[in-house]
C-alpha positions in Angstrom: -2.5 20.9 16.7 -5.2 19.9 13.8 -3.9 18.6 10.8 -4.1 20.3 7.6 -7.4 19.2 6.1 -6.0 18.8 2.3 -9.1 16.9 1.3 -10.7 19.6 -0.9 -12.6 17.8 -4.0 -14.6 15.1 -4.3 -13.4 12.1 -6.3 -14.9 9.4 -9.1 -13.5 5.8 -9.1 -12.8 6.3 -13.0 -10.2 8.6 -12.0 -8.7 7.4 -9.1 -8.0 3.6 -10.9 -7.0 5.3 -13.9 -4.4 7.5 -11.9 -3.6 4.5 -10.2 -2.7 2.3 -13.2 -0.7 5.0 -14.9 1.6 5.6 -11.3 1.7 1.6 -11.2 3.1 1.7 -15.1 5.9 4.2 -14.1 4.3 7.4 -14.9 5.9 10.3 -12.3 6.0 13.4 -11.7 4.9 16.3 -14.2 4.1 13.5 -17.0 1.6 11.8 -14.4 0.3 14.9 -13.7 -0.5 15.9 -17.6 -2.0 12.5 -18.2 -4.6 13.3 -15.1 -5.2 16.7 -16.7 -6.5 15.0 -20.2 -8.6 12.7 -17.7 -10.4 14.9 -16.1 -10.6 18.2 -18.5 -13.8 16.4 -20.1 -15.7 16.9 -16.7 -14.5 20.1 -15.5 -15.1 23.6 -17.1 -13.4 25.2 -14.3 -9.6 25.4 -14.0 -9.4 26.0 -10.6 -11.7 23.4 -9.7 -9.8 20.7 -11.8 -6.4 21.6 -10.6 -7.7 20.7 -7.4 -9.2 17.3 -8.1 -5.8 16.8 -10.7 -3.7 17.6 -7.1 -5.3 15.2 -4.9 -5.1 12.4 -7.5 -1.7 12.9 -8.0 -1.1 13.5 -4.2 -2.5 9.8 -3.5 -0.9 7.8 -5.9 2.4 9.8 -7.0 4.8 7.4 -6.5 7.3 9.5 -5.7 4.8 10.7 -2.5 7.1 12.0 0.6 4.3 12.1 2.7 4.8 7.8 3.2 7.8 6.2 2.6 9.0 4.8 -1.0 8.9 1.5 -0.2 5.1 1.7 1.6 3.7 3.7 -1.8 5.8 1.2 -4.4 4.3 -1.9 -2.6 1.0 -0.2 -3.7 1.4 0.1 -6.9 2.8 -3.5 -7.2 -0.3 -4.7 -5.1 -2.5 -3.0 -7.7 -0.5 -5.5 -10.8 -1.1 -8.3 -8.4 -4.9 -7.4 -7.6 -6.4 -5.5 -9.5 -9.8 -6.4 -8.8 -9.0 -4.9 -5.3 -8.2 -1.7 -6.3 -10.4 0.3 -4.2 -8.5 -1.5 -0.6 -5.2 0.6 -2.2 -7.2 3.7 -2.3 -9.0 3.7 0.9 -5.0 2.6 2.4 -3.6 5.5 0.9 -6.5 8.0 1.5 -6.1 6.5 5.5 -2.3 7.2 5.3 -1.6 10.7 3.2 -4.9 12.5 4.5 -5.5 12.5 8.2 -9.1 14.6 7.8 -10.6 11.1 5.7 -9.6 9.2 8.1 -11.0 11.1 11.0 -14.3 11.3 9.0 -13.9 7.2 8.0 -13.3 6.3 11.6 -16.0 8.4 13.0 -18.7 6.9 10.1 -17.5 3.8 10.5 -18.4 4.1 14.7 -21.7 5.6 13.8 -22.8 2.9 11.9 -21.5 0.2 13.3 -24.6 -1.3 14.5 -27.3 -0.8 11.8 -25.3 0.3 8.8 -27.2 3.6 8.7 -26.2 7.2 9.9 -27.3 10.6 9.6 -25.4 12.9 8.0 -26.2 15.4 10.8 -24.5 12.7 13.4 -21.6 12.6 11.5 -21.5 16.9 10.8 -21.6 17.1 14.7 -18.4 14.6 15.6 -16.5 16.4 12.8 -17.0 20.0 13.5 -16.7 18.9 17.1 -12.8 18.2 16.4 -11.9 20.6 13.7 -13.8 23.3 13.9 -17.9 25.0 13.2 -16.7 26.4 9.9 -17.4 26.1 6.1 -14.3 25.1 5.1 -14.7 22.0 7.5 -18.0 21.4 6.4 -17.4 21.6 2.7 -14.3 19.0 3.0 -16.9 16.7 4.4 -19.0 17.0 2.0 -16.5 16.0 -0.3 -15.4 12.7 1.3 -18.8 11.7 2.1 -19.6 12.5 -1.7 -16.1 10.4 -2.6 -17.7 7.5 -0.4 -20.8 7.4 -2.6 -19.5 7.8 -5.8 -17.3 4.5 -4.8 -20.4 3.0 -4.1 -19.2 2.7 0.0 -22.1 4.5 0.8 -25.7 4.5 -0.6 -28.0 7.4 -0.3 -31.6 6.6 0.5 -33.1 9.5 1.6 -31.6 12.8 2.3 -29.7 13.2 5.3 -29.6 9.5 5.3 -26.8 7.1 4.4 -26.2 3.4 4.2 -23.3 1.4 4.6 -22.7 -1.4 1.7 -21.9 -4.6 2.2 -18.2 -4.8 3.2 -15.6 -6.4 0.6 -14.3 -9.4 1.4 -10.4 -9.5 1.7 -8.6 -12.9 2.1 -5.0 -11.7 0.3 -2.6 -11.6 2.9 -0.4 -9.1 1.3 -3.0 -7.0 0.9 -4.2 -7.5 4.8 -0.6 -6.9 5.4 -0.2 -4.0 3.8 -3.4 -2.4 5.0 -2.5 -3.1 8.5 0.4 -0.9 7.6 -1.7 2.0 6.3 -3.9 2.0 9.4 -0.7 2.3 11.6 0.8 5.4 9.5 -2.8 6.7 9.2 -2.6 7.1 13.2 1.3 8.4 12.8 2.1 5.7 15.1 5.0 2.5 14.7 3.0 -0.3 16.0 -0.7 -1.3 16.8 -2.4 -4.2 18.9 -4.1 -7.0 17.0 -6.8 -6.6 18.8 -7.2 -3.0 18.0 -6.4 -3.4 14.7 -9.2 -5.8 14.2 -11.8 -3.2 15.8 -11.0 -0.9 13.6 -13.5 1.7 12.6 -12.0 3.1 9.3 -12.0 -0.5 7.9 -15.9 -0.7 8.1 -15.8 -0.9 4.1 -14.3 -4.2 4.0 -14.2 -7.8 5.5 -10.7 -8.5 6.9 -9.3 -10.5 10.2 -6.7 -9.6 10.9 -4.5 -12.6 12.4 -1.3 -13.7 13.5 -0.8 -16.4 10.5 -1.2 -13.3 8.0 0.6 -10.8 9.5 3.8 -12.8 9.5 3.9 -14.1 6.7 5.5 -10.7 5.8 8.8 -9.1 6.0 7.5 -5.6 6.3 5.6 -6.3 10.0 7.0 -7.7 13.1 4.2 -9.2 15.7 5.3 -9.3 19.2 3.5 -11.1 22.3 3.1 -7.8 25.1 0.8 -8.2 28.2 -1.4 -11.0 26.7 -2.2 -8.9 23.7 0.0 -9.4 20.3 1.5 -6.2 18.7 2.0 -5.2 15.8 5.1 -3.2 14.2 6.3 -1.7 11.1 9.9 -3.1 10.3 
């Protein structure tokens, strides 16, 4: 069975650290939800078109979310008071956990490209409608998260039907490496991952992380176990 697409508007970094900050200062619920509404009426002279966008903020940093646990979507929000210069790695983790379709479309970009740095949109159209589906409502939702990935500047645009990956971000933090190690292990619905595939991750391609046994335990939240010559990881 596919799961749900739910990635139906395209998104600016302006409002997705904005929404962040607010959910990291306590904002919930129906008050969170107002304050996104006064960010984005400005750019948006159709209702049902902001409503939309105003959902999927709200989806991805509400942090009273049900779709990850509390304690996985509070850690965010603290992350993002620790390191706020790394917002966008708290975006991309929560994007990879909540919405199954951008991660599918991450992973298979970040496999495209994983050579040269450059894809064709037509490549990527083919792997996606492959999976879910020859139909406008597939193709439309990846419209919008390849529009997403350029407006975060992840992607460049240099000629139509062309794309280029950035340079990756470099991540040294380990609690931030912890934590997205987490939110590529919910992003798969899984409870533990091999270091080895973690570190050959396609979804990751927009930053610079190792993933390695020092970092990993340094927190409370994973357990690494030794399996068949290969070290696993595992969500405590």
């Amino acid at each position: 069975m596919k799961p749900a697409i739910g990635f139906n508007r395209h998104l600016e970094m302006t409002w997705l650290t904005q929404t962040a900050a607010w959910a990291a200062s306590g904002l919930t619920g129906a008050e969170l939800k107002r304050h996104i509404d006064s960010l984005l009426a400005p750019a948006f002279t159709s209702k049902v078109a902001m409503d939309k966008t105003r959902n999927l903020l709200f989806g991805i940093w509400d942090p009273q979310s049900k779709s990850v646990p509390l304690r996985f979507q509070q850690q965010a929000c603290q992350l993002l008071l620790n390191h706020s210069e790394h917002s966008l790695v708290l975006h991309w983790g929560l994007l990879m956990a909540k919405y199954p379709f951008f991660y599918f479309v991450a992973a298979q970009l970040g496999r495209i490209a994983r050579h040269d740095g450059v894809f064709l949109y037509s490549q990527l159209e083919q792997r996606v409608t492959e999976e879910f589906g020859d139909t406008s409502t597939i193709k439309r939702s990846m419209q919008f998260v390849v529009r997403t990935l350029v407006n975060l500047e992840i992607l460049s645009n240099p000629k139509t039907g062309m794309y280029q990956l950035r340079k990756p971000i470099t991540l040294t933090a380990p609690d931030l490496i912890a934590w997205l190690a987490e939110a590529v292990i919910r992003a798969n619905d899984e409870k533990s991952r091999s270091l080895d595939r973690m570190n050959n991750e396609p979804a990751l391609f927009p930053f610079d992380v190792a993933f390695t046994e020092e970092v990993l335990s340094s927190t409370a939240i994973l357990d690494l176990h030794t399996q068949s010559h290969d070290i696993v990881i595992f969500i405590s």
